[in-house]
C-alpha positions in Angstrom: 160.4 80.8 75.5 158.6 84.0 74.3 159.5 85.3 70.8 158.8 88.9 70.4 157.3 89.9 67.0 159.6 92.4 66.0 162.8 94.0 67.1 162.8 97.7 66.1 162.0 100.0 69.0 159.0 102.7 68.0 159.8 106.1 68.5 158.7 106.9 72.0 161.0 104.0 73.5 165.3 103.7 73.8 167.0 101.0 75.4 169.1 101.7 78.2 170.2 101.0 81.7 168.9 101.2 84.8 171.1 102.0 87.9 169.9 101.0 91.1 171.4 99.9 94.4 171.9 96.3 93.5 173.6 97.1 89.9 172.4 98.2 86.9 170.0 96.4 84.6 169.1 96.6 80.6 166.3 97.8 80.1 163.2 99.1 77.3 161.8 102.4 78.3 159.4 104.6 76.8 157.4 107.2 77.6 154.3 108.8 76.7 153.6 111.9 74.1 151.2 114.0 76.9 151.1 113.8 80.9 152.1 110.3 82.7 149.7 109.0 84.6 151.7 106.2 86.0 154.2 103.6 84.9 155.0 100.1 85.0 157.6 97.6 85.5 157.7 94.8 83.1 159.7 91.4 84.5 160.2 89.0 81.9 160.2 84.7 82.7 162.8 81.9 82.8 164.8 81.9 79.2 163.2 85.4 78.8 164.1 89.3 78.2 162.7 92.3 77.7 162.4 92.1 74.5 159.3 90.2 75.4 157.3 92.9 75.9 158.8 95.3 72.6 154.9 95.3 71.3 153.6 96.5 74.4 155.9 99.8 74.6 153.9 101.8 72.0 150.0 100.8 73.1 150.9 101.9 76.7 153.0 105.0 76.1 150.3 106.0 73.8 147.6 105.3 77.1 149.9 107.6 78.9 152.2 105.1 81.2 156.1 105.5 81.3 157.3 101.8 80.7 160.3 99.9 81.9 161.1 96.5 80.8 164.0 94.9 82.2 166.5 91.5 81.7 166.6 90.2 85.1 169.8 89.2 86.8 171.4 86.7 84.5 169.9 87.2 81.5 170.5 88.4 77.4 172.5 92.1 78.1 171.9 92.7 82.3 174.3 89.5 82.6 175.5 88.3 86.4 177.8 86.4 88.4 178.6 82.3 88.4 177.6 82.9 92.5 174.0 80.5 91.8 173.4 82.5 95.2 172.4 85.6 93.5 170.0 83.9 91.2 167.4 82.4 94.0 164.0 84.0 93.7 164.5 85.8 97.1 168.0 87.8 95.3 165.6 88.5 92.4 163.0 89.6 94.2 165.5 92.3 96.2 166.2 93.2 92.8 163.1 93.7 92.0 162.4 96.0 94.5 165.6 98.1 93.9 164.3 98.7 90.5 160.8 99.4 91.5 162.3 101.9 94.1 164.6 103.5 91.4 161.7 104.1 88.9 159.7 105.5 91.7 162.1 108.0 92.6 162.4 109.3 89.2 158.7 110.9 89.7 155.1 109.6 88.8 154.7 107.5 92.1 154.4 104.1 92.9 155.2 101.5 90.1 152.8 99.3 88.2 154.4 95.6 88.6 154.2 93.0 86.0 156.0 89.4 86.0 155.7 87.2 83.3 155.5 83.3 83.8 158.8 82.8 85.9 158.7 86.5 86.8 155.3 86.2 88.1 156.9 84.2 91.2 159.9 86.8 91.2 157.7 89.7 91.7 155.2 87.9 94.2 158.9 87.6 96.2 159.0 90.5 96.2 155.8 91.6 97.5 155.9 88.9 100.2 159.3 89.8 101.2 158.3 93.4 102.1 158.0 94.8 105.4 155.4 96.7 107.1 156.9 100.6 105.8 155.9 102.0 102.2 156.5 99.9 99.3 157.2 101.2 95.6 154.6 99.7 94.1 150.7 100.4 93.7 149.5 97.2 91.4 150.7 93.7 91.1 149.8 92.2 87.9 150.6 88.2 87.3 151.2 87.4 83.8 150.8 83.6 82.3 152.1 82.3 85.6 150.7 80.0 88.7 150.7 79.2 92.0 153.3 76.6 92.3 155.6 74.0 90.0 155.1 74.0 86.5 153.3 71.0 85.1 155.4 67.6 84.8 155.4 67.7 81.6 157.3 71.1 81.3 159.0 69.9 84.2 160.5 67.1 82.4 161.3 68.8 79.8 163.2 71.8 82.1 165.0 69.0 83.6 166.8 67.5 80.3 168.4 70.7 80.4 169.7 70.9 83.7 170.8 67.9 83.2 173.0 68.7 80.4 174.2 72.5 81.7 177.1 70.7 83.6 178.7 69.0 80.6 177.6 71.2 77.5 178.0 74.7 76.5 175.0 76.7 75.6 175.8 77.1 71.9 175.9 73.2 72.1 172.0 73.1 73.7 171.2 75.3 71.5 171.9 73.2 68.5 170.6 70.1 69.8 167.7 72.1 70.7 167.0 73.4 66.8 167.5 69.6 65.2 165.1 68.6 67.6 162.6 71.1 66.0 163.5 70.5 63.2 162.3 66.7 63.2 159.7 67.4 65.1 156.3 66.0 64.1 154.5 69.7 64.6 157.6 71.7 63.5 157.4 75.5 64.8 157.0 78.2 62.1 159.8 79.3 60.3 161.3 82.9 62.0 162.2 85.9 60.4 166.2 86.0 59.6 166.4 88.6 62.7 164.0 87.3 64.8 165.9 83.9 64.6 169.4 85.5 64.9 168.2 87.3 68.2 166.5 84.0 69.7 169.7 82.3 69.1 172.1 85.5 70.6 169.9 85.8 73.4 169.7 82.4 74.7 174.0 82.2 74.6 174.1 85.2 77.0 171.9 83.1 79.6 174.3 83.2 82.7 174.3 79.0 83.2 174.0 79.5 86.8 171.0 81.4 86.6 169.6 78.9 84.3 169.9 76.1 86.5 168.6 77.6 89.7 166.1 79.6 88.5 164.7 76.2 86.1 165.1 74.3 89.5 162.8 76.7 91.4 159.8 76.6 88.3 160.3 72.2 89.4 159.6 72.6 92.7 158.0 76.0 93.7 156.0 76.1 96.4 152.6 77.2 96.1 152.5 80.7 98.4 149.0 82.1 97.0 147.6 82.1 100.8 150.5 84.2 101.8 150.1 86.2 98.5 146.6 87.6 99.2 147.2 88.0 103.2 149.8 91.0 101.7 148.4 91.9 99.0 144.8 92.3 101.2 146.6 94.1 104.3 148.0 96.4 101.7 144.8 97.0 99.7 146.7 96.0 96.6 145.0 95.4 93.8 146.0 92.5 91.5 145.6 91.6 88.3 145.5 87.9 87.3 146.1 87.4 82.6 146.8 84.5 80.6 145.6 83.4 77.0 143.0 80.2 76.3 145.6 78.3 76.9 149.3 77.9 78.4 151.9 75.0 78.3 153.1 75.5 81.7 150.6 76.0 83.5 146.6 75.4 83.3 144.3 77.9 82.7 142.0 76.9 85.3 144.5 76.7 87.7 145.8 80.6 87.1 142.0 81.3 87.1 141.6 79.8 90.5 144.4 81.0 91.6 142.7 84.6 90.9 139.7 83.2 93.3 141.9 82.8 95.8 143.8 86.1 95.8 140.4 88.2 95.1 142.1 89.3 91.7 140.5 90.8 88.9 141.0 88.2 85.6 141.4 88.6 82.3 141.7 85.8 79.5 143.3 87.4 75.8 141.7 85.6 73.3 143.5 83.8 70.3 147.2 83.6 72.6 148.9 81.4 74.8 151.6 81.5 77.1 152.8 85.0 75.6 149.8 87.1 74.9 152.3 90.5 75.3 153.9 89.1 72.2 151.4 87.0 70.3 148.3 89.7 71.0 149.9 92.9 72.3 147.1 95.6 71.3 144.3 93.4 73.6 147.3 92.9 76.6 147.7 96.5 76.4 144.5 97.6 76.6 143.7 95.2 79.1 146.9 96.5 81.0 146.1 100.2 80.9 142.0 99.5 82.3 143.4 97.7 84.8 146.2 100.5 86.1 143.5 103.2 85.2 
């Protein structure tokens, strides 16, 4: 899971929530000093929030692009239903496009759109799922995510947990899941006393149903790159492929071949990994706002 380097908003951004036709969503917005020249939706991955992308807000407000990022349907404060129907990719994707179409509506144009590991496949749903009319969104940019499944090894490890969702609470995992760090071999580095409190707050508001479908999908997606660039090429959509030098879930290569095979533009941020909005946010920015410009 990503941990965001800090937690205190700058002053161009507020947290609030975002109403659209499917229900309203948390959400990180901020806005730039001067004229907009476009904005972005930001769609965090499996485990994830918006919070994930805090370090991006100020670097792309300041290169002029309104910014939305937003807990998906079943996670930290958006929160959802036990229903595991409305946690599928193709529910997340329609809600997706609702709040693509919202942001649109509230002026600037088309929307920027972002997904981040897990939300990478969300928002390629939702590009595939749209029809023939106008769509709400003029980029597509796929963050630290791939084509298909997740490697077995992550896959393995994604399974353990929904293996124990059905007999023990999240506050439970979550402790097993911290003495396990703590004897690991290659222990992780100690957190800030508010960065670890909001890890720990943020993974007990995970909706369980939405953990275990959406962790079943990133087992046994189905690789839909073929489809991907038949849209994206009929609409003239550019896309954006990122990672860092090197990702757990999965391989570099394969997100850079992926990128071959949807004709994307590709970027690698130097000195990250599966999080470059968090671990190198100044370089993902910039990055970002060449790209949209």
């Amino acid at each position: 899971m990503s941990t965001p380097p800090f937690l205190v908003l700058p002053g161009c951004a507020r947290a609030e929530r975002v109403g659209t036709g499917r229900g309203a969503f948390a959400a990180l917005r901020a806005e730039p000093a001067g004229a907009v020249r476009g904005s972005a939706l930001l769609v965090p991955g499996f485990t994830g929030s918006k919070e994930d992308f805090i370090a991006l807000l100020e670097p792309l407000a300041a290169a002029g692009y309104r910014v939305t990022a937003v807990d998906q349907r079943g996670q930290y404060e958006t929160g959802g239903p036990d229903d595991p129907a409305a946690y599928t990719v193709a529910a997340l994707g329609e809600d997706v496009r609702a709040l693509a179409e919202a942001l649109a509506a509230e002026g600037g144009g088309p929307v920027h759109l972002l997904g981040h590991s897990f939300g990478g496949q969300v928002v390629r749903e939702a590009v595939l799922a749209a029809g023939p009319g106008p769509v709400p969104w003029r980029s597509l940019t796929l963050m630290s995510t791939g084509p298909g499944a997740i490697e077995p090894s992550e896959a393995a490890r994604t399974k353990l947990l929904l293996d124990v969702l059905p007999v023990m609470s999240l506050e439970e995992i979550w402790q097993v899941i911290q003495q396990l760090d703590a004897q690991s071999p290659q222990p992780k580095p100690e957190l800030a006393p508010e960065i670890a409190e909001f890890m720990h707050r943020r993974w007990v508001a995970n909706v369980p149903a939405s953990l275990s479908v959406t962790g079943g999908h990133l087992m046994a997606a189905p690789d839909r790159v073929a489809e991907l660039a038949g849209a994206v090429r009929a609409r003239a959509l550019p896309v954006l492929v990122m990672s860092g030098v090197r990702d757990y879930a999965w391989p570099v290569p394969q997100q850079s071949e992926m990128a071959e095979r949807l004709g994307a533009r590709r970027v690698v941020v130097e000195d990250s990994g599966h999080s470059p909005a968090a671990e190198r946010p100044v370089e993902t920015a910039r990055a970002l706002a060449g790209f949209w410009g």
